[in-house]
C-alpha beads as a LAMMPS data file, in Angstrom:
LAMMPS data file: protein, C-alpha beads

81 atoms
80 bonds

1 atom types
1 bond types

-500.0 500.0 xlo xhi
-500.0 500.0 ylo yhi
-500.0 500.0 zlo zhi

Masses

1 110.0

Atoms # bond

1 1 1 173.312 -15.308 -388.918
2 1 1 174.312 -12.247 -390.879
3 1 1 171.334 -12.026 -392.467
4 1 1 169.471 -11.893 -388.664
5 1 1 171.674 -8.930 -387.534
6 1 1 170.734 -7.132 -390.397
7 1 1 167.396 -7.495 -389.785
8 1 1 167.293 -6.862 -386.227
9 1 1 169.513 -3.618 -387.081
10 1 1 166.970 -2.470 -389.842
11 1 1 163.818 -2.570 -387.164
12 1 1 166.205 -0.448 -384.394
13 1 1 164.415 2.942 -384.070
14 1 1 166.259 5.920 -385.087
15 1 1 166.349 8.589 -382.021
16 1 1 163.736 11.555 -381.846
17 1 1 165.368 14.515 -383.650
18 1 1 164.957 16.920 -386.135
19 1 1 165.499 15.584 -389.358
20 1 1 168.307 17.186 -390.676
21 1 1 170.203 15.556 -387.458
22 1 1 168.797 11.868 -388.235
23 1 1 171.075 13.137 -391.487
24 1 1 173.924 13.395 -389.598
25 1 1 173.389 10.752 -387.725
26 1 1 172.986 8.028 -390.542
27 1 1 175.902 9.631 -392.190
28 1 1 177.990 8.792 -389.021
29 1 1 176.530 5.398 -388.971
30 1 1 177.528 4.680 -393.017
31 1 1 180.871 6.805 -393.014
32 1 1 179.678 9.408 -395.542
33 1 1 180.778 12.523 -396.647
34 1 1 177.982 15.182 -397.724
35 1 1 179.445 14.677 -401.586
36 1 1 178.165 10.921 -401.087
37 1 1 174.540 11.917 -400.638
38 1 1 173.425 13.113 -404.420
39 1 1 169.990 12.035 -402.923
40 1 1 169.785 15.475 -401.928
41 1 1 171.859 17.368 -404.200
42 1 1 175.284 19.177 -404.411
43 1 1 177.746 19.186 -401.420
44 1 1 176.285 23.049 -400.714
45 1 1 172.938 21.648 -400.653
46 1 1 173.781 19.063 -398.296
47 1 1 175.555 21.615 -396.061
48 1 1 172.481 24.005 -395.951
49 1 1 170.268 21.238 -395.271
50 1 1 172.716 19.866 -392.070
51 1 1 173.449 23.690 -391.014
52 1 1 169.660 24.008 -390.768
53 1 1 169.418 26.879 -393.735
54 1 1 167.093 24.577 -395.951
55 1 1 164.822 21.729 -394.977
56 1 1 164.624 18.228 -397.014
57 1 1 161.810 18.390 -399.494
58 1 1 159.647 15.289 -400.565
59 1 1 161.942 13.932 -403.068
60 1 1 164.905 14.392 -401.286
61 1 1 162.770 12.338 -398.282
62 1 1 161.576 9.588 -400.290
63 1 1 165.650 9.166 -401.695
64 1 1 167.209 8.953 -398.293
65 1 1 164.381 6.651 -396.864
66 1 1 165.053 4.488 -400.028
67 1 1 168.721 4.420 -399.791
68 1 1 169.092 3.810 -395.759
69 1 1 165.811 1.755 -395.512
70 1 1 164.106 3.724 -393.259
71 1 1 160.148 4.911 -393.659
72 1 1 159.772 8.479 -394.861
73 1 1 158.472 9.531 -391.524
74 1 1 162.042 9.677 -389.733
75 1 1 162.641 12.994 -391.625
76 1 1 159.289 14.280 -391.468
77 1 1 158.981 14.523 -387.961
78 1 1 160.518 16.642 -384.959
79 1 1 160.934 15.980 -381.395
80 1 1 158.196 16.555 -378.705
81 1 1 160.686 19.908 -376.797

Bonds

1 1 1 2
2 1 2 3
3 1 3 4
4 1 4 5
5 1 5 6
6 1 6 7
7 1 7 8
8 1 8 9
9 1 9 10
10 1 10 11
11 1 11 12
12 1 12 13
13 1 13 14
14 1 14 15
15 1 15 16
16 1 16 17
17 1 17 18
18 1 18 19
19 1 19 20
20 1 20 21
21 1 21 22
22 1 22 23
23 1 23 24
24 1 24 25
25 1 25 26
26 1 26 27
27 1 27 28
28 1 28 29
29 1 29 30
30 1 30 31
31 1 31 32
32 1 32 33
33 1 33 34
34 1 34 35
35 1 35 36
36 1 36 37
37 1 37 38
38 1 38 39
39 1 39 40
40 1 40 41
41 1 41 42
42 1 42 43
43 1 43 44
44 1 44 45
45 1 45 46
46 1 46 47
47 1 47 48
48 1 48 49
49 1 49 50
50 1 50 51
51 1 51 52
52 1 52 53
53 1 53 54
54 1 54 55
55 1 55 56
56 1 56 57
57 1 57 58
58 1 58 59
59 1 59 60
60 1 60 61
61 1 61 62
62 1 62 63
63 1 63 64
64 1 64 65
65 1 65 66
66 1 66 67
67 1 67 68
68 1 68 69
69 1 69 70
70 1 70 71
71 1 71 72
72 1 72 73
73 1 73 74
74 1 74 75
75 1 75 76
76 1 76 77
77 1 77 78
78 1 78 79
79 1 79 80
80 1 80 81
């Protein structure tokens, strides 16, 4: 049955938002700490990226869509305003 909820909880769509807040919001969902992403890079990286002072590039996409098992396209697009 475990193995069902997982899978269920893998197809739930993340919300419409700007990518560095699906960030956040996996974070939340994992209990991380911006040191605990080195997908993206340093803790001051991770801060500029999640203050909105830097955007994700490619390869810091493809890592975080690798390591939460999510499609690349969750931090590639923004919300219809």
């Amino acid at each position: 049955m475990g193995e069902h909820l997982h899978a269920y909880e893998q197809r739930l769509p993340l919300p419409a938002a700007e990518p560095r807040e699906i960030v956040r919001f996996l974070m939340d969902q994992h209990g991380l700490k911006q040191r605990e992403l080195p997908e993206i890079g340093s803790q001051g990286v991770v801060s500029e990226i999640l203050s909105g002072k830097r955007a994700l590039n490619m390869r810091q996409t493809q890592a975080l869509a690798g390591r939460f098992g999510v499609d690349v396209a969750v931090f590639l697009a923004t919300p219809a305003t």
